[in-house]
C-alpha positions in Angstrom: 21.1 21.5 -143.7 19.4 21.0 -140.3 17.5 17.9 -142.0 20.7 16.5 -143.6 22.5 16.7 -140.3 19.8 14.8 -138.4 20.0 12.1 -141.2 23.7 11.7 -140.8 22.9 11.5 -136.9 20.5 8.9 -137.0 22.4 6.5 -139.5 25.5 6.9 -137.2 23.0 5.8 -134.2 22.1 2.9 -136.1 26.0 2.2 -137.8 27.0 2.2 -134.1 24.6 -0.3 -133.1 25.1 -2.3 -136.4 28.9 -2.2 -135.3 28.4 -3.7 -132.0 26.9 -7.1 -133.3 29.2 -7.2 -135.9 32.1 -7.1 -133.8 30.8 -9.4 -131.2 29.3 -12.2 -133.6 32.5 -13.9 -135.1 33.8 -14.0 -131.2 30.8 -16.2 -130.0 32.2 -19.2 -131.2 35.8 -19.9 -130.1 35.9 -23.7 -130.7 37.6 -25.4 -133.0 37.0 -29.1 -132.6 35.5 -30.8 -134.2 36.2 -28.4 -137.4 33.5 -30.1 -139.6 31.0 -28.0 -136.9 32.3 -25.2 -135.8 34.0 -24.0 -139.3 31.0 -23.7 -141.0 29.2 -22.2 -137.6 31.6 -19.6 -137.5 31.5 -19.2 -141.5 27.6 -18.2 -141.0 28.8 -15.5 -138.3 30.8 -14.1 -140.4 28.5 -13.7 -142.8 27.3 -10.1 -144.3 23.8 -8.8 -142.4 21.9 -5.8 -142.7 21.2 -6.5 -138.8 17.9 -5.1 -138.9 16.5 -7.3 -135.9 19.2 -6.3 -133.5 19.5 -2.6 -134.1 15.3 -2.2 -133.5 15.8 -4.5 -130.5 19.0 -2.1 -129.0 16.5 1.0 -130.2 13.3 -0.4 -128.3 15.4 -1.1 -124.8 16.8 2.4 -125.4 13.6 3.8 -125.4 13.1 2.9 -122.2 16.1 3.9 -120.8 18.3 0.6 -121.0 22.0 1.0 -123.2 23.2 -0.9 -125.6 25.3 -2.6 -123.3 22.6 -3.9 -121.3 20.3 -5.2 -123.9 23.3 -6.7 -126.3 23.2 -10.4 -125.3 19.2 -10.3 -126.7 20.5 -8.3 -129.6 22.9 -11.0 -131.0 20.3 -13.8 -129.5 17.4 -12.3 -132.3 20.7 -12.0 -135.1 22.1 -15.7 -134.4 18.6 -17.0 -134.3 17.5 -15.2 -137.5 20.4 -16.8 -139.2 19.8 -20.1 -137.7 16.5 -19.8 -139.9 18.0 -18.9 -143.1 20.7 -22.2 -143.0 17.6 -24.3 -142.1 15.4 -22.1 -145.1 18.3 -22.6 -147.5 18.3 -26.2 -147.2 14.3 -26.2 -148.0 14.3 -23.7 -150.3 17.6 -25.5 -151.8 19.4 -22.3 -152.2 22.9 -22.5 -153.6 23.8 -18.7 -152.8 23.1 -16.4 -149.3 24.4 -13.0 -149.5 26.5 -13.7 -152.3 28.1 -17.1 -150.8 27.9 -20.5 -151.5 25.4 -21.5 -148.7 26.5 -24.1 -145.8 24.6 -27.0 -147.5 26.6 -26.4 -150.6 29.5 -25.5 -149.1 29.9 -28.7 -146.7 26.4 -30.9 -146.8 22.8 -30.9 -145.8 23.8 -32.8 -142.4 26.5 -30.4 -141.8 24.1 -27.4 -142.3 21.4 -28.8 -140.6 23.7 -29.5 -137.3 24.9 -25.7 -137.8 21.5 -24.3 -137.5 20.9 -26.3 -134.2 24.1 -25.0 -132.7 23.3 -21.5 -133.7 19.7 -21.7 -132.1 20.7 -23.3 -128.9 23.5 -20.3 -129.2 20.4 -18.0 -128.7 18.9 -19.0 -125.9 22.0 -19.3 -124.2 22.8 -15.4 -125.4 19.4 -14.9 -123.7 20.3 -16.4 -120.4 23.6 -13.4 -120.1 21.1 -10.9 -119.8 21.0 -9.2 -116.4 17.2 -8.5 -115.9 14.6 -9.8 -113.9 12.2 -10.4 -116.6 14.0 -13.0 -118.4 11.3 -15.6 -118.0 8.7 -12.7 -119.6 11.6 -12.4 -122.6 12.1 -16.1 -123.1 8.1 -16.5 -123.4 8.1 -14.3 -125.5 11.2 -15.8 -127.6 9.3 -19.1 -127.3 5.9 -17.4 -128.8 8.3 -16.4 -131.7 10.1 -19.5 -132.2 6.5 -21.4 -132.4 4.5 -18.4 -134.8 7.9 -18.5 -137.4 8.0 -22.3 -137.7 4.0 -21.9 -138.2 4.7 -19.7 -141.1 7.3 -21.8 -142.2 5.0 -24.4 -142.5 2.2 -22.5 -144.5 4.4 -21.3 -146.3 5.4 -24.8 -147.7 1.8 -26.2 -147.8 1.3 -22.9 -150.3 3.4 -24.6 -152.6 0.8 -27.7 -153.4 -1.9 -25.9 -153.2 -3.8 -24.5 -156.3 -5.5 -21.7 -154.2 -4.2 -19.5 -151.6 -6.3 -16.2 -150.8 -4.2 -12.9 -149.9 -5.1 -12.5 -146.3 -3.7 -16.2 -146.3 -0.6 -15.0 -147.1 -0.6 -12.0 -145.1 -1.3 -14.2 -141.9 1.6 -16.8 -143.1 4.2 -13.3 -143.7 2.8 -12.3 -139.9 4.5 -15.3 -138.5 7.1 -15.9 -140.9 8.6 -12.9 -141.1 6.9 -10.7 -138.8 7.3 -13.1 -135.5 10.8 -11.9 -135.0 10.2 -8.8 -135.7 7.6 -8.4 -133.4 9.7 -10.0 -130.9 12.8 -7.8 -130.9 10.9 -5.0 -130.1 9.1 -6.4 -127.6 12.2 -7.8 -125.7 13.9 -4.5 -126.9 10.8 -3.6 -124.4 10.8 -5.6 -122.0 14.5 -5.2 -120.9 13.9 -1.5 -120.6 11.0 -2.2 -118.4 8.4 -0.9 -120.9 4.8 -1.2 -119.3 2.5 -3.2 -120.5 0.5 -1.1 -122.5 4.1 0.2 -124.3 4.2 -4.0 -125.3 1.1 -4.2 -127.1 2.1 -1.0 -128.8 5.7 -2.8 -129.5 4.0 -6.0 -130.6 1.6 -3.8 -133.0 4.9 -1.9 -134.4 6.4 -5.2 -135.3 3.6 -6.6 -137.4 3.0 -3.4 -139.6 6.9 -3.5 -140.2 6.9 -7.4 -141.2 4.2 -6.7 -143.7 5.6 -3.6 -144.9 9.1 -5.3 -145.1 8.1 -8.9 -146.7 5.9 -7.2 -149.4 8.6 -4.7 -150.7 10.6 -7.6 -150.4 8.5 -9.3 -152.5 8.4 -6.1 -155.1 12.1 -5.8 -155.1 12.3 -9.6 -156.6 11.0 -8.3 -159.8 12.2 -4.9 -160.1 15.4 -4.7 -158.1 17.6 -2.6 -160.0 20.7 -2.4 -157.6 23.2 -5.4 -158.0 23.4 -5.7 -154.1 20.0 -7.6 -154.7 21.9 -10.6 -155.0 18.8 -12.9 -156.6 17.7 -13.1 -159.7 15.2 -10.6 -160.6 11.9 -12.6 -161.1 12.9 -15.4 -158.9 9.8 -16.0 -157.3 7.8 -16.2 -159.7 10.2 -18.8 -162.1 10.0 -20.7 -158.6 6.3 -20.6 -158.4 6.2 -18.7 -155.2 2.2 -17.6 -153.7 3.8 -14.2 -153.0 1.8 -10.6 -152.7 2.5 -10.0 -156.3 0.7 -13.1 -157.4 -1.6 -13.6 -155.3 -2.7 -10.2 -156.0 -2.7 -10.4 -160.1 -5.1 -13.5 -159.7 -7.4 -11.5 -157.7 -7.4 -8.8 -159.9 -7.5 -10.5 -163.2 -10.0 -12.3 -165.5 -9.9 -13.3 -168.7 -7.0 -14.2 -170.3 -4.7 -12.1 -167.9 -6.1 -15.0 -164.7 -5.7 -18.0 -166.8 -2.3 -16.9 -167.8 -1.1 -16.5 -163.8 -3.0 -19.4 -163.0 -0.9 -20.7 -165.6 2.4 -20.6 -163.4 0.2 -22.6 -160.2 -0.8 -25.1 -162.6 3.4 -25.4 -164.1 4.6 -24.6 -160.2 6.6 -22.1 -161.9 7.4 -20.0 -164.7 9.9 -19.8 -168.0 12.6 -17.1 -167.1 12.2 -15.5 -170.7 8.6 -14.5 -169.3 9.2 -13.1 -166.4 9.3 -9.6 -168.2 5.5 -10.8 -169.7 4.6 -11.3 -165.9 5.6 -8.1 -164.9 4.1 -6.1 -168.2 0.9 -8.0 -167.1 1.1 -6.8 -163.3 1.9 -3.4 -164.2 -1.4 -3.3 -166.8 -3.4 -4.8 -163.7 -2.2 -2.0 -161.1 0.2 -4.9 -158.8 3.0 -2.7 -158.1 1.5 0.0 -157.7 -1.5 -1.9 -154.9 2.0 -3.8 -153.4 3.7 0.2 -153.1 0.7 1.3 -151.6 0.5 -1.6 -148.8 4.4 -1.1 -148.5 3.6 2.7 -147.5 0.3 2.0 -145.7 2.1 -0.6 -143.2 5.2 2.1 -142.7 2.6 4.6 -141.7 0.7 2.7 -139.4 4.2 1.2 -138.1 5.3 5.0 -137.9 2.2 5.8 -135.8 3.3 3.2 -133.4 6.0 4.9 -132.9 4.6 8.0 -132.1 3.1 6.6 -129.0 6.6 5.5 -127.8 8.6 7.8 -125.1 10.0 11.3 -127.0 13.8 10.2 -127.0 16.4 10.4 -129.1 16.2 6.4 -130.3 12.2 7.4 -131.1 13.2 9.1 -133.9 16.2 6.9 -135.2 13.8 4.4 -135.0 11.2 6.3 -137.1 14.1 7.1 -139.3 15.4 3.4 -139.8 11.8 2.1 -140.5 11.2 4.6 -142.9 14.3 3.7 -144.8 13.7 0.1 -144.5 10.2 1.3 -146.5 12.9 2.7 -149.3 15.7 0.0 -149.4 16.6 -1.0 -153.3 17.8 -4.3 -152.4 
């Protein structure tokens, strides 16, 4: 009972923090002209979010003893932003559907989209600037460090997709910057707004790239065995795209034979047939994949959950523990 109460406490912690950026996002942007902008602009806003990034920002600064109040402006700066990358990544990735909704360059048009994202990250910094601390040039280096490292990964992450050969530590230094820059950087601002000393940063820092791992490859798992319909995607997506993710990556290196030549198959097509997606995943399972990705999900939760450990004993310590622990077991 004790247990079950402490759950319900920490998921309210985080529902109440989750509640604060979703009120205060569609209110950001109150203009209305010209329309053709600031429809679609508000449309992302509005958008569905697990809001991840903001709530471990909010739980970092209250760590060190700064409210939710305080640190909110860098809270929806790290939320805008990361949706600024998804209307940019949907245009490149040319996805029709985000969270279950057309997706801006459907809905309107690439320029439209593309003008949207720019609005949305200039919306960031100037989210940044309302924040009442005196280390805001420390937080927007750090926001700049993060902006650079994600476009790096966004980068690799495209060159993957010509080249024949990508190793697995490539990929895990692309996911570092991809998707781990911004995670790394909400908890470090998260930090830094509290007044966290420098040794608490490099902790922080540490935090955030053991999460981005963890969180990219069970991202990566769920895409071909998600089981709960919130998914959204199409279960074997990546691989009828021809994506270099873990899973891949990780059968070539462990096959040989007949098992390698038919993965090196889908390099050599840039993609697979969707009737053999279940093939791919028979293979994987023969080959010990999911179980090496579930191991690395859990290995980086444990080393991101001794991070923690090392952070001040408060209340948002252990929401936090109990948020990236249930980020370790999300189904979609």
């Amino acid at each position: 009972m004790a247990v079950a109460l402490m759950e319900v406490s920490h998921a309210e912690h985080v529902k109440r923090f989750a509640a604060l950026v979703n009120k205060a996002l569609p209110d950001l942007v109150d203009q209305k002209e010209p329309v053709e902008l600031y429809e679609p602009t508000r449309y992302v806003l509005e958008g569905e979010g697990k809001r991840f990034r903001p709530v471990l920002l909010l739980l970092a600064a209250e760590c060190y003893g700064a409210d939710s109040e305080k640190a909110l402006p860098a809270a929806l700066a790290v939320e805008v932003f990361h949706n600024f990358t998804l209307v940019h990544d949907d245009i490149m990735d040319h996805a029709s559907e985000r969270r279950r909704r057309p997706t801006v360059h459907v809905k309107w048009d690439e320029s439209t989209a593309i003008l949207c994202g720019d609005l949305l990250m200039a919306l960031s910094y100037d989210l940044l600037a309302r924040l009442k601390t005196d280390r805001l040039a420390e937080i927007l280096h750090v926001y700049y460090e993060m902006v650079a490292q994600l476009c790096e990964g966004q980068a690799l992450d495209k060159s993957f997709e010509t080249r024949d050969s990508v190793t697995l530590n490539e990929y895990l230094d692309m996911i570092d910057r991809k998707t781990g820059a911004l995670l790394r950087a909400s908890l470090e601002m998260g930090g830094l707004i509290g007044n966290a000393p420098d040794a608490a940063r490099d902790t922080l820092r540490t935090l955030g790239v053991h999460l981005g791992r963890a969180f990219q490859i069970q991202d990566d798992l769920l895409d071909l065995t998600a089981e709960d319909e919130r998914w959204g995607k199409v279960v074997g997506g990546d691989l009828v795209e021809g994506k270099k993710t873990f899973l891949l990556l990780s059968a070539l290196e462990r096959a040989s034979g007949p098992d390698r030549e038919w993965f090196q198959m889908i390099i050599a097509n840039r993609g697979l047939s969707a009737s053999l997606v279940g093939e791919a995943r028979e293979r994987m399972v023969r080959l010990g994949v999911l179980e090496q990705a579930r191991e690395a999900v859990v290995y980086h939760t444990e080393e991101a959950i001794r991070c923690i450990d090392d952070l001040p004993s408060v209340p948002a310590r252990e929401t936090l523990r109990w948020l990236v622990r249930r980020m370790q077991e999300r189904l979609h």
